[in-house]
C-alpha positions in Angstrom: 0.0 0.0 0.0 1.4 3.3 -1.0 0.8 6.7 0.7 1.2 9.7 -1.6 1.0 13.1 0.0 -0.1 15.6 -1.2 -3.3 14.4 -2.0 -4.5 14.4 -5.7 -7.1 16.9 -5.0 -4.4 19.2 -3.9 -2.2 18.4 -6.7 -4.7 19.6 -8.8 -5.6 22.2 -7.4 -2.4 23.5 -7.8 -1.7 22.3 -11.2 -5.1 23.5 -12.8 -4.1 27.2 -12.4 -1.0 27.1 -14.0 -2.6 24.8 -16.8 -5.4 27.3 -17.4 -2.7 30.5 -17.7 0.0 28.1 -20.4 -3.4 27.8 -22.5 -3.9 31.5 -22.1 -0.2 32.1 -22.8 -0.2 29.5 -25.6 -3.6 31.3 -27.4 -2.1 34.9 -27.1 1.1 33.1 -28.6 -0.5 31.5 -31.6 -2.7 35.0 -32.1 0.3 37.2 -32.3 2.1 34.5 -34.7 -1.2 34.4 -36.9 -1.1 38.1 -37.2 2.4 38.5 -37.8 1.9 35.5 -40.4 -0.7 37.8 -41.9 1.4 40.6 -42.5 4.3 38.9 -43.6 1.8 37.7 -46.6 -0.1 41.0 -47.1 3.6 42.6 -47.7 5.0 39.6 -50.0 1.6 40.6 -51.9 2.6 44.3 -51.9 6.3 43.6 -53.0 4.9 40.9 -55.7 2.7 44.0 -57.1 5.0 46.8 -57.1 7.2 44.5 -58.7 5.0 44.0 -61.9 3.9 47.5 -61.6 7.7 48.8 -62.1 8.3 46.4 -64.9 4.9 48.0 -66.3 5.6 51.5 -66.2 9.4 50.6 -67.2 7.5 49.0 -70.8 5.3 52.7 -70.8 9.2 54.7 -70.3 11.0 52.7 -72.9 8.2 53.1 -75.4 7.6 56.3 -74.9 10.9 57.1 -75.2 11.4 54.7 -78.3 8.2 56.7 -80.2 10.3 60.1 -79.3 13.0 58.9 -80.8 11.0 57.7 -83.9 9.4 61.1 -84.5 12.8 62.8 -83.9 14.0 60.4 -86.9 11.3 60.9 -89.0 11.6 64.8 -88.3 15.4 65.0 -89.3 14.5 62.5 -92.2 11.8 64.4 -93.5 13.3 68.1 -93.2 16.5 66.3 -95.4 14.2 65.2 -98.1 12.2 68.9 -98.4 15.8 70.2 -98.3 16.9 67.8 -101.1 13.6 68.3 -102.8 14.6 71.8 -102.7 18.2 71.9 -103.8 16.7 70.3 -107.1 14.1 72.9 -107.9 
């Protein structure tokens, strides 16, 4: 026959406070990791979309910039031929 002391009322009566506050502590853990979680792929989205917004508007630039130079050629082109043109009258 064995004798334990304390009793196993008192044991848990001692243990079911601290058991009740590590679920607390474990909740309010897994909440703030769920929120940083959150955040961490709300700014993976952000970085994704500025991303393919720069390589957008870098396309628009170098367009842009390629139909300037396009005009300017067919400016310079075109003033040589009405100069030509008019050399020969």
């Amino acid at each position: 026959e064995y004798i334990f002391e304390p009793e196993p009322a008192e044991i848990l009566g001692d243990l079911l406070p601290q058991y009740v506050i590590t679920k607390i502590y474990f909740a309010l853990l897994e909440s703030a990791a769920s929120e940083n979680a959150a955040r961490q792929r709300a700014m993976a989205a952000a970085t994704d979309n500025a991303d393919e917004l720069i390589k957008v508007l870098t396309r628009q630039a170098n367009r842009a910039r390629q139909d300037e130079i396009t005009t300017e050629i067919m400016e310079i082109v075109g003033g040589a031929e009405a100069l030509a043109g008019a050399n020969k009258e």
